[in-house]
N, C-alpha and C positions, 0 to 999 in steps of 0.2 A: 689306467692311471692309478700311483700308489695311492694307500690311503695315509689318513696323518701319523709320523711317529709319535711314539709314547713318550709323553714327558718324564724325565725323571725326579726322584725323590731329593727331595727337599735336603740342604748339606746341614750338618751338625754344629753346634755353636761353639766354639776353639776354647780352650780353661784360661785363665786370665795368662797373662803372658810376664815373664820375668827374668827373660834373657835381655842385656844391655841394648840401646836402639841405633841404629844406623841412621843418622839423617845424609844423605846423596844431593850434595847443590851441583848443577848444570845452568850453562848459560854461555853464550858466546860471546861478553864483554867481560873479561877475566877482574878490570878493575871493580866493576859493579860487583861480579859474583864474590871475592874477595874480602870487599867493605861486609856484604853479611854475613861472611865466614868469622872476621875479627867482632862483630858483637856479637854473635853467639858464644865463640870465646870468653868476651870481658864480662858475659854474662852468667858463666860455668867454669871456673876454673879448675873442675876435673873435665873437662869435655877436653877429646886431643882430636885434631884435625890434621888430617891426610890429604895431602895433594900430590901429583907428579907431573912433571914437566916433560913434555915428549917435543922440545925442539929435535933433538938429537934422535927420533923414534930411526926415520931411514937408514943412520947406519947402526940400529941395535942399542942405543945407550937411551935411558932415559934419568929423571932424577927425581927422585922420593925424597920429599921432606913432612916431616912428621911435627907439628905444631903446638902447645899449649900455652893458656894465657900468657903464663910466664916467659914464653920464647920458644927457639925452635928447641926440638927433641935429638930428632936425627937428620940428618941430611947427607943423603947420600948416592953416589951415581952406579947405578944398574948397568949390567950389560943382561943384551936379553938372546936367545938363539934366534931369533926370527922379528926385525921390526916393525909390530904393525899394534894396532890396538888391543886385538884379540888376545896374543900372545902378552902383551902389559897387566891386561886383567887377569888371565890365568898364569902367570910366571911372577907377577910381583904382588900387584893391587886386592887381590881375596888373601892373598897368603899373608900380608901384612895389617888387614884387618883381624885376622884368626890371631896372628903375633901378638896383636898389640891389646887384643881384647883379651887373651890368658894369661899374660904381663903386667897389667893393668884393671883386676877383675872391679866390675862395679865402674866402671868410667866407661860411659858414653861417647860417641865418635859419628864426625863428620868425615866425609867423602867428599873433598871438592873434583869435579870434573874436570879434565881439560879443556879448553872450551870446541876444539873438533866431535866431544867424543857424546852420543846422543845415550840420554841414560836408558834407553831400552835397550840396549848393549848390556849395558852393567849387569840389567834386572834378568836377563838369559843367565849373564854368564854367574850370577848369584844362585841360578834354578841347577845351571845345567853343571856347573865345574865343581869338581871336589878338591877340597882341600883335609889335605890326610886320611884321606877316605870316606869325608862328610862333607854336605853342604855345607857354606859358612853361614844358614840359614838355621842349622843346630845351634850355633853360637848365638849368634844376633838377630836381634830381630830390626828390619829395614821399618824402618816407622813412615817415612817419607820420603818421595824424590822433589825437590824442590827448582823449580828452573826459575833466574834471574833476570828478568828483561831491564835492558838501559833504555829511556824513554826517548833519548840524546838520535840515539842511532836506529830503533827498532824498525822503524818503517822501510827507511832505506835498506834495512834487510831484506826484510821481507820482501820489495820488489825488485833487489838486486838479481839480474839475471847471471853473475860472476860464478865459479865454481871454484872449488879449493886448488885446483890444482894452479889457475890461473891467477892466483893471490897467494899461492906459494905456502899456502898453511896446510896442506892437505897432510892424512896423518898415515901414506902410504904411497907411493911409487902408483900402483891402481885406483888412488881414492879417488874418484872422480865425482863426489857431490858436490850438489850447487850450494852454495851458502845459504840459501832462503831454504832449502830443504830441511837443513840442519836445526835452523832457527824453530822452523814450522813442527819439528820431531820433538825437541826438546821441551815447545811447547805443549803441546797437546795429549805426550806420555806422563807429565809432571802431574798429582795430584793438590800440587801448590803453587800459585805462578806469584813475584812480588815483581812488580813496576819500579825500577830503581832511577832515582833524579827526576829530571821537566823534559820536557820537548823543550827544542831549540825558538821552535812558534809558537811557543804562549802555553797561557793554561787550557784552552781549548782542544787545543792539537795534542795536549797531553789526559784529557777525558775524553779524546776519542779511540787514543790508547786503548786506555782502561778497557771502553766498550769492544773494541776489537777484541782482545784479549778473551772478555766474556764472553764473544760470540765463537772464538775459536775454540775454546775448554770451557766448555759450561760446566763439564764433573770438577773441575778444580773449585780450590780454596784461592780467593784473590786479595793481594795485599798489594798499597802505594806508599813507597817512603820518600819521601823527598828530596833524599842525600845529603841534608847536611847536619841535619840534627838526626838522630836515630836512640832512640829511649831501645838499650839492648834489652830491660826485663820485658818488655810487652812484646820487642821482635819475638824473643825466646821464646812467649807462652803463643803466638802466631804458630812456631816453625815446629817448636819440640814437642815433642811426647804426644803426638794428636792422633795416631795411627790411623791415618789416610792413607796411607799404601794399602791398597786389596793387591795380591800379587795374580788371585784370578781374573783381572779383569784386562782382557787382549788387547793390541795393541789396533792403531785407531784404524789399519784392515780392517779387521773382523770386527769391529766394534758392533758395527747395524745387522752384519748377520746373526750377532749372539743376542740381539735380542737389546742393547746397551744402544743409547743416545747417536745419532754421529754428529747435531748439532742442534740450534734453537731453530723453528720458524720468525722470525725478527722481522717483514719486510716493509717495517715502516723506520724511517731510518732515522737514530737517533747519534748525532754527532755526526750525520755520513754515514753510519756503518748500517749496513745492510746485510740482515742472512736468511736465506731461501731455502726451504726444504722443497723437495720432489718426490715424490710418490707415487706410483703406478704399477697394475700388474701387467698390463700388454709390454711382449716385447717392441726393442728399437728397431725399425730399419736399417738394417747396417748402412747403406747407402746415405739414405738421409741427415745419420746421426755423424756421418763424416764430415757430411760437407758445412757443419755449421760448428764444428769442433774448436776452430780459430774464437769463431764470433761469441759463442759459450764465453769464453773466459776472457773476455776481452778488458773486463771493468775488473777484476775478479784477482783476490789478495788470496786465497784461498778457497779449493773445490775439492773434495773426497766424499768416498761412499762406494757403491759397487753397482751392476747393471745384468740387465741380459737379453743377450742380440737376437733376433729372431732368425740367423741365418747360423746360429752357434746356442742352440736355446740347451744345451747339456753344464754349460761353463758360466759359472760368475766368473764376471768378468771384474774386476779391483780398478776405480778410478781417482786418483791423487793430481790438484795444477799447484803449484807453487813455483813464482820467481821467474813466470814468462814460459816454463814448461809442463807440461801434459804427459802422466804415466800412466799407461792400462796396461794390465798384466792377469793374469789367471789367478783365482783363489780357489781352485780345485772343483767338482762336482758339484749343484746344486742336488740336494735329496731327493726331488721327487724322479732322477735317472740315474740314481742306484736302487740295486736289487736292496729288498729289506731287510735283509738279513747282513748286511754292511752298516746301518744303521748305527749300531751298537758300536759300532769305531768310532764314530761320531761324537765330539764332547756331547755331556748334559747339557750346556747352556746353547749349543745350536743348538740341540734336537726340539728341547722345551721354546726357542723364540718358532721355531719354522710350526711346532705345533698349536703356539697360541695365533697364528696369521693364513694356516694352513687354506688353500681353496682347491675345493673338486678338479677343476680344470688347473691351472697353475700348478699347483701343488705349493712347495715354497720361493718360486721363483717370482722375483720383482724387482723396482727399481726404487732405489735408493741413494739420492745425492743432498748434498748442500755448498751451496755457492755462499760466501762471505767476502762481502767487500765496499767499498766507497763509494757512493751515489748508483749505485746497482739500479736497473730495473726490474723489479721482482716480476711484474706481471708479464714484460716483453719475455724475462727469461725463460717464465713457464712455459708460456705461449708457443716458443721458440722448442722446449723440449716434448711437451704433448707432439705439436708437429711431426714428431720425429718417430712419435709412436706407431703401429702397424692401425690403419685401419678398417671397418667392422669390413670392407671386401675382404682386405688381405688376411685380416684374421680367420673368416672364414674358409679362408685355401687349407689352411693345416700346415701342420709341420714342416710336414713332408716337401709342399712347399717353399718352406720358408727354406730349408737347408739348401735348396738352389739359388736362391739370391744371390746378384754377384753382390759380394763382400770383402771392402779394400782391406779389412781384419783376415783375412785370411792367413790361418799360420801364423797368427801372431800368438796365440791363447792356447799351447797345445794341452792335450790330456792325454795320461797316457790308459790302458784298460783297465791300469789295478788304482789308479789314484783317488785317493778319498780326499776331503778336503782338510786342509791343512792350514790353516790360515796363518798361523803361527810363525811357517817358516816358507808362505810365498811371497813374493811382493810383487809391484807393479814396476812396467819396465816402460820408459818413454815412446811414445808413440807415434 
């Protein structure tokens, strides 16, 4: 058995910052996200806000309009080589922030989202795409991503089992996400969430919102506006200059492997809302952990986190339900079966969580869930997952054993022999 990796050295503290800020709003009700795009406006009248319109993305056109207090700036229709999203932020969207921030020095800018497009998109293609031979992360610094909820529709999202392509908004020919995925992404990547209007049932049904919300992104900033009044100087001191974007911090994969929250323990339910954490080192029985996989999620608004099967104990296995579906998919290697001298590929902030958790037997392997939802049973749920864990017989067999088990995962989760983990760029695939 390995022994624990070396934690790494502590990172250095950044000189104060004085490049112009990006605030990025996201949210999948355009009129909500729009109403606090125009008061941050009438609360800045150097602030210019960017938005683009991708009805047209399929056959390569989209349309840029460029905004300030005073009116529109530019508006104008793109043709792009290839219609999808990727190629919008790398052909139009970075290169007209770069524009418009060396054109306009000293003036601050918003990113309104289109409402298909999930800002951990953006935040890649901020790291990974150059513009003139530099990140636009030389130019600007991203202060914030802000995502929008309307309190009117949010649920019905949330448990809408619909996917974009079948509501005809999808933002590609292949785009095959379910709308609750969407919602669920844009939440939980956000370091700011604001609640926009009431629920349609009362003020009750709209603070249990709220508590949802809380239990989904506990790292956010939460805000409620009530849509009809809105005081723009107090939204603005909420929204701007707060620098809540860490851009180190993964996305809600990797969260629990680096060591970072993946939710609260809650399981006394307030409003309804219920959320359950799970914790264990024994692996699952593959077998076991199948047959109750429906019933898991059955009350269940939201479940993610990651696992490891005793019939696959080399593989974190990535667990995400949202909107009536279930994705597991690989997050590469657990540490303690790679060789140690692989290690060192490994970011710091794995190496440092797997070292402060580290056990003789294990090594860094465990399990790691949380369920969020409506009149949940926290104790049936546990109860239901212990279940499912190997018992002191079967743990006694060994490994070796376990890798026989018949396993309905089979070939789901592959690894290949050089693969480290990646969390970055794997994700889970429906199950």
């Amino acid at each position: 058995m390995s022994s624990s990796p070396q934690a790494p050295a502590p990172a250095v503290a950044a000189d104060a910052d004085t490049r112009p800020s990006l605030t990025v709003l996201s949210g999948f009700w355009p009129a909500a996200t729009f109403a606090i795009a125009r008061a941050l406006l009438a609360a800045d009248p150097s602030l210019l806000l960017l938005r683009h319109d991708l009805t047209g993305i399929r056959d390569g056109v989209i349309r840029r309009v460029v905004r300030s207090a005073a009116g529109i700036v530019e508006d104008e229709q793109v043709n792009l080589r290839h219609g999808c999203v990727s190629c919008t932020l790398r052909e139009d969207v970075l290169p007209t922030l770069v524009r418009l921030t060396r054109s306009n020095p000293g003036r601050d800018l918003v990113l309104m989202l289109p409402e298909v497009v999930e800002p951990e998109a953006v935040a890649a293609a901020c790291t990974s795409c150059l513009v003139d031979g530099a990140p636009i992360t030389d130019l600007i610094r991203v202060d914030s991503y802000v995502t929008v909820l309307d309190a009117e529709h949010l649920l019905d999202a949330l448990a809408s089992t619909d996917d974009l392509t079948a509501l005809g908004i999808q933002a590609a020919d292949d785009d095959h996400r379910a709308l609750a995925d969407v919602v669920v992404r844009q939440i939980e990547y956000a370091d700011t969430l604001v609640l926009w209007g009431q629920s349609r049932e009362g003020a009750f049904d709209t603070s249990r919102l709220t508590v949802l919300l809380e239990r989904m992104a506990p790292w956010a900033a939460h805000f409620r506006i009530d849509g009809e009044l809105v005081d723009a100087d107090a939204l603005t001191r909420q929204l701007r200059h707060t620098h809540r974007h860490r851009p180190e911090t993964p996305g809600v994969l990797a969260r629990g492997l680096q060591g970072y929250a993946l939710g609260t323990h809650e399981p006394e339910a307030d409003c309804g809302v219920v959320s359950t954490v799970f914790r264990a080192r024994r692996p699952f029985h593959p077998q076991r952990l199948h047959d109750v996989l429906e019933h898991l999620n059955a009350e269940v608004i939201r479940s993610r986190g990651h696992l490891w099967l005793a019939s696959q104990p080399d593989t974190v296995v990535a667990w995400e339900f949202a909107g009536g579906g279930l994705a597991m998919g690989s997050l590469g290697h657990w540490l303690v079966s790679l060789p140690e001298d692989r290690w060192e590929h490994v970011c710091d902030q794995r190496r440092l969580a797997a070292a402060l958790e580290w056990d003789p037997y294990y090594g860094d392997r465990h399990q790691h869930l949380v369920f969020i939802g409506l009149d949940v049973d926290p104790v049936a749920l546990q109860r239901t997952l212990t279940a499912c864990l190997l018992t002191d017989a079967e743990l006694a067999d060994g490994e070796e054993t376990w890798r026989s088990y018949p396993d309905p995962f089979a070939g789901c989760f592959p690894l290949t022999a050089e693969e480290l983990i990646d969390t970055d760029t794997e994700g889970a695939q429906p199950a």
